[in-house]
N, C-alpha and C positions, 0 to 999 in steps of 0.2 A: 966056221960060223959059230960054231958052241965054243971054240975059246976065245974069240972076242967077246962074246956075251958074258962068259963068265967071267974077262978078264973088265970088262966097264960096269958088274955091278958090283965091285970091292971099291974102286972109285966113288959107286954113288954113294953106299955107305958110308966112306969114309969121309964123304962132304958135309951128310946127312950128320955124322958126329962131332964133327968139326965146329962150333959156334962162331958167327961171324964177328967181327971186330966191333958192331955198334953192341949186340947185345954182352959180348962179355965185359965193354967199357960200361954197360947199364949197370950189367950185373957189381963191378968191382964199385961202382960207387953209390950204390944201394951197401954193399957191407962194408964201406969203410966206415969206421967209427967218428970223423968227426959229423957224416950226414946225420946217423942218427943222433948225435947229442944235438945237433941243430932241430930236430923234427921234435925230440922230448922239451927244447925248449920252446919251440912254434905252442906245442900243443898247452904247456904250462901257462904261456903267455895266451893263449885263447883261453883256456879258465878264468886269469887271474883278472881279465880284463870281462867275463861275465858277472865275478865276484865284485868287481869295480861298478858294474852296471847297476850288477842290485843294491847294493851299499849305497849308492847316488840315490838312487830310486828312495830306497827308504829315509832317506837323509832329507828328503825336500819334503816326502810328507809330515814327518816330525815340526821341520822346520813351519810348514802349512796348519798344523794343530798348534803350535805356540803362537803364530801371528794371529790363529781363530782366537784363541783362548786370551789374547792378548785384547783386542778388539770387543771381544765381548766385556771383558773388564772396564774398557774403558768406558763401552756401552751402560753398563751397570751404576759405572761413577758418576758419569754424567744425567742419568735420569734420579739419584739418589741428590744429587747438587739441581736440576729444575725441580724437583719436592719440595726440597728445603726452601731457595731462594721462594716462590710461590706460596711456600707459608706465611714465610716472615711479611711476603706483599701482602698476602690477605690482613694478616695482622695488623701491620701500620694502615691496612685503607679503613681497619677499623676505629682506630684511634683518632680523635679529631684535634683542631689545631691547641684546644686548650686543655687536653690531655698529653699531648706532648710537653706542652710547657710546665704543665706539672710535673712531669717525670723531671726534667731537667731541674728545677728546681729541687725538685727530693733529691736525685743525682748532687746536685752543688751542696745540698746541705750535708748529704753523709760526707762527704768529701771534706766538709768544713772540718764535721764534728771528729773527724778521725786523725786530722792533723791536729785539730784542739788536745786531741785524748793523748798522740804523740809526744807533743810540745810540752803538757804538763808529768807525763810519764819521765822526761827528761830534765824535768822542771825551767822550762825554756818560757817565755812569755810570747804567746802568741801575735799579737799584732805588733809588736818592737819587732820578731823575726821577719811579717810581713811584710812591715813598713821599708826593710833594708832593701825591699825590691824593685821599688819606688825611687828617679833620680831627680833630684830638685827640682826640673822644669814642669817634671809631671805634676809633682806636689802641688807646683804654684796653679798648674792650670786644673789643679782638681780643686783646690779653693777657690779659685775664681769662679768657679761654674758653682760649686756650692752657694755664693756670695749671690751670683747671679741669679737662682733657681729660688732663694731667700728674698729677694726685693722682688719677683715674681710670683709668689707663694699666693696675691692676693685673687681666688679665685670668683668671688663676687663678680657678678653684672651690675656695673652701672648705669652707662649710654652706649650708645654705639660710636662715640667718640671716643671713647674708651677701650671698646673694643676695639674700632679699627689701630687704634694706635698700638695695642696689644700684638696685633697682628703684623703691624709695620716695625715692631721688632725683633717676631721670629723673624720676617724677611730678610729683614740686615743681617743674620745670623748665617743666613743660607747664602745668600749675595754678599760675594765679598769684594771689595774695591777694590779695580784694575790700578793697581800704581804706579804703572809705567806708564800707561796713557796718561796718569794726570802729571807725572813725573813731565813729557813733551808738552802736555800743557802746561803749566807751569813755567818750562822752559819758551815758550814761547811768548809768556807774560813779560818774561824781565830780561829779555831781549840774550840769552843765552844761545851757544850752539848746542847742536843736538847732542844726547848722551851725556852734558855736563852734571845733571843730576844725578844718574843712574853712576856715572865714575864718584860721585861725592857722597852715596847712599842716603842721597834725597836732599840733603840740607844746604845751603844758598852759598853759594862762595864767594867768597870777599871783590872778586876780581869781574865785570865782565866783556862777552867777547863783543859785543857790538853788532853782532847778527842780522838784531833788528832794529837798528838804529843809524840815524845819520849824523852827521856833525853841523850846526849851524853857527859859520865863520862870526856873524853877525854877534851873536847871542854868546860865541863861547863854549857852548854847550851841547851835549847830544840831544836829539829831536826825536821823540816815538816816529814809525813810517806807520803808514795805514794798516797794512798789516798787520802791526804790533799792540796799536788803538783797536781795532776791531778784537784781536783776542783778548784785551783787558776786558771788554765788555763782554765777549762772550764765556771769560772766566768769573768775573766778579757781577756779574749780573744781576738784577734786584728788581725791586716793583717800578724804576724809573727806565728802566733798557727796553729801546726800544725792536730789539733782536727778537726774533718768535719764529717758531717751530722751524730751526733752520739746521737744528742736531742730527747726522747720520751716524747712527751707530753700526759699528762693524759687525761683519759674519760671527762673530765670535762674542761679543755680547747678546746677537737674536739668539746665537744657540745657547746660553745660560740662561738667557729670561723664557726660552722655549721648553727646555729642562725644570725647570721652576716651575713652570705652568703645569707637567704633565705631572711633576712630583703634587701636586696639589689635588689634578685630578683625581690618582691613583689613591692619595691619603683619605680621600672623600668616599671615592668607592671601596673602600675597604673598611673604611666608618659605618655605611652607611649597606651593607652586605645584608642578605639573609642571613636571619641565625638557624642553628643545625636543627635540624629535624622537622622544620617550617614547613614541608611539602608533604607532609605524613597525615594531613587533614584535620579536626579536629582535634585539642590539645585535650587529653582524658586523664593527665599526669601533673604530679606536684613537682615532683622530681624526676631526676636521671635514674634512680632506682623503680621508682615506682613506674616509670616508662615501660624500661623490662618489664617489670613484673606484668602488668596491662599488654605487652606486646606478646606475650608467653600465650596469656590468657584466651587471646585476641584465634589465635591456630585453631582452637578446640572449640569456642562457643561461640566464637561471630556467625558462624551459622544459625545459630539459634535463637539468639538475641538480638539478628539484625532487624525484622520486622516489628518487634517490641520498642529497639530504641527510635523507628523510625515510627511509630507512630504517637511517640513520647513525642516530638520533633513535631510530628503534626496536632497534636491535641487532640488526637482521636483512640486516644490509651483508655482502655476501658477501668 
């Protein structure tokens, strides 16, 4: 009995010292060297990809403070640009319609006087260099209106027949003659086919087509048709034509005498306008200076002088 026993615990021992086959497979590749260069690069790459983390991080706030800083810039520019623009509106709603045209014209004179001072610095002659800017047909028609505006120069009232006729040659000025239309009429008078005028830039051709026209065996001759007769009367018309109100004029004449109409009205009411400062009550002023000066005045002592001048106004000023 005691030598089996002593003989099975050198056995157990030597089991007991024995390491099994998974944990000495642990063991050898726990120290093989390429696990651990694998583990120091895991571990590298875990940093390097924290270093990555915050570098993003901070990267997007930077990026966040430049699009602020951006933003408010533009914020800046744009309330610095509604200032301005807003000024300049106050400004011009200041100015009225014949302070502008004064400008303008100050405008056109410096302009003149500085090409004047050019022209002779270079000793060039100023309206010859002008002049070359000018091409023949303009020339003629800036004569002809001067010529024009000269045999109308006479601004006396006579009659009202005078005037009206006055007036019935602005209109012609502004109504200008449909030529085509009377181009077909025309053609319709002297028995032509259509567009023979307008192919012949209006003037009567030796030749024609017989349109409106018949032949009379008898006679030899061609014979107007009814049709043909009727438009001589309604072209050559006179105090003996017995033809009346029987004219339709096209869409396109209503709309130029409709045109004409409103240009007359518009010219009337702008004639005939308030002048500036008409709504401001009583006129206490000789002038545009003296206005201000009275409008200045007007802040500080209207209070005080309102019951005075109102009872100048009633006759009861003592």
């Amino acid at each position: 009995m005691t030598s089996s026993s002593s003989s099975s615990t050198p056995k157990d021992d030597t089991r007991d010292d024995v390491p099994s086959s998974k944990e000495k497979s642990g063991q050898d590749l726990e120290s093989s060297p390429e696990l651990q260069e694998l583990g120091k690069n895991g571990n590298e790459g875990t940093e390097e990809a924290g270093d990555d983390n915050s570098e993003s991080t901070t990267v997007t706030m930077e990026d966040r403070r430049a699009k602020l800083d951006k933003l408010r810039a533009k914020m800046r520019t744009s309330t610095t640009a509604n200032r301005q623009s807003l000024i300049e509106e106050s400004a011009r709603a200041k100015l009225t319609a014949r302070d502008m045209a004064r400008l303008e014209r100050q405008k056109k004179l410096a302009e003149m006087l500085r090409t004047q001072a050019e022209a002779e610095e270079r000793g060039e002659d100023v309206e010859r260099a002008k002049n070359w800017e000018w091409t023949i047909e303009e020339n003629e028609n800036w004569e002809k209106k001067l010529a024009r505006k000269a045999r109308r120069a006479d601004f006396e009232f006579h009659d009202d027949v005078h005037a009206a006729h006055r007036r019935y040659k602005k209109d012609l000025d502004f109504l200008k003659p449909n030529l085509e239309v009377y181009s077909k009429q025309k053609e319709q008078v002297l028995g032509l086919a259509a567009g023979t005028l307008l192919e012949s830039g209006g003037s009567t051709p030796s030749g024609s087509s017989g349109a409106l026209t018949m032949f009379d065996p008898s006679g030899g001759q061609m014979v107007p048709t009814a049709e043909r007769r009727m438009a001589v009367d309604a072209f050559y018309r006179d105090a003996n034509t017995l033809l009346y109100a029987d004219n339709k004029p096209s869409e396109e004449a209503i709309d130029r005498l409709v045109s004409k109409l409103n240009r007359d009205v518009d010219k009337k009411a702008k004639f005939s306008r308030k002048r500036h400062n008409e709504d401001e009550g009583d006129i206490t002023y000789i002038n545009e200076r003296n206005r201000v000066f009275n409008k200045k005045i007007a802040r500080y002592y209207d209070k005080y002088t309102a019951e005075i001048r109102a009872s100048f106004e009633r006759g009861t000023a003592l």
